[in-house]
C-alpha positions in Angstrom: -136.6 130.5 131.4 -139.7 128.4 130.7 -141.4 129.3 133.4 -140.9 132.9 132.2 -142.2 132.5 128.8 -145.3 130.0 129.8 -146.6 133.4 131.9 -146.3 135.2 128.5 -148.0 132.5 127.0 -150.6 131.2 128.7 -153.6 132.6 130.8 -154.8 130.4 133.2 -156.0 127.7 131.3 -156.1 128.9 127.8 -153.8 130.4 125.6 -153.0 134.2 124.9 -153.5 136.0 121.5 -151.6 137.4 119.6 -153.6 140.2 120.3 -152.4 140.1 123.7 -148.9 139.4 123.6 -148.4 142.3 121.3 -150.4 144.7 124.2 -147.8 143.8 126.3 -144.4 144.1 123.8 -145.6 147.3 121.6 -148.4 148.9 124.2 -148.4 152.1 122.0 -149.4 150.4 119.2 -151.6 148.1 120.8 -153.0 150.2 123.6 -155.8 147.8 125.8 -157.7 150.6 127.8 -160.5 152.4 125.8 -158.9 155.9 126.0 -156.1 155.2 124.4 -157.5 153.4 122.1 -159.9 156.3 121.2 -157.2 158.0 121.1 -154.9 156.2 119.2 -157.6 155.1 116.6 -157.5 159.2 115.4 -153.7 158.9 114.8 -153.4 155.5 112.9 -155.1 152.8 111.6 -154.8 149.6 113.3 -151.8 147.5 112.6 -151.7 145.0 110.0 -150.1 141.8 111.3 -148.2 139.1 108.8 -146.2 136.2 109.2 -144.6 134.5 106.5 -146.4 137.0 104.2 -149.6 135.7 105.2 -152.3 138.7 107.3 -153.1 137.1 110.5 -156.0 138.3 112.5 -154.9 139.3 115.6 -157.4 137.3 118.0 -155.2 133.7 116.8 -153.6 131.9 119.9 -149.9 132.6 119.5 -149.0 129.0 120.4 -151.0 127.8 117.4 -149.3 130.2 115.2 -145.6 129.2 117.0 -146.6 125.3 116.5 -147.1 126.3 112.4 -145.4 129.0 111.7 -142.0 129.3 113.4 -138.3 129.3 112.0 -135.9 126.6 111.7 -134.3 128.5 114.2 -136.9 128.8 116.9 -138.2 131.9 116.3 -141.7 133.6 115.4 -141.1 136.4 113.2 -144.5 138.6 113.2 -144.2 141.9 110.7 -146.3 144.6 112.4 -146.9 146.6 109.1 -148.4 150.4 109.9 -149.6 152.2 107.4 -149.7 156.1 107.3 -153.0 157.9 107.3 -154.1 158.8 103.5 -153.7 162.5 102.5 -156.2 164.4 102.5 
C-alpha cells in the first residue's frame, strides 16, 4: 500500500503537485494535453482549489500541503469548487 501511494506521490526525485495528482483523479477537469485544454478552457473556467477554506494554487507539492493540512484522521480533504460560466 505504500509503495502504491509514493508512485502517486512522488516523481523521481521531487514531489508531485497538486496540479498533477488531480490530472490523474479528475482528468476531465484537469485535462494535461493542449487540446483538451483548449477545449475545455471554452466550457469552464479553471477550477478553484481550497482546503480548509483557504485557495491553494495548484502548482503546491501535495506532500507539503498533506504535512500541514491534513485531518486528524489522515486524510487531505481538497474542495474542487467549479463555477458556472456567467450569463451572458
Amino acid at each position: 500500500m505504500l509503495a502504491e501511494w509514493c508512485y502517486y506521490v512522488v516523481v523521481i526525485g521531487r514531489e508531485k503537485t497538486l496540479l498533477e495528482v488531480l490530472r490523474y483523479l479528475l482528468p476531465d477537469l484537469f485535462p494535461s494535453d493542449e487540446a483538451q485544454r483548449s477545449e475545455a478552457a471554452e466550457d469552464l473556467q479553471r477550477p478553484e482549489l481550497v482546503v480548509h477554506g483557504i485557495p491553494v494554487p495548484a502548482e503546491v507539492s501535495i506532500v507539503a500541503l498533506y504535512r500541514h493540512f491534513a485531518y486528524a484522521d489522515g486524510f487531505l480533504y481538497v474542495a474542487v469548487v467549479v463555477r458556472p460560466p456567467p450569463i451572458r
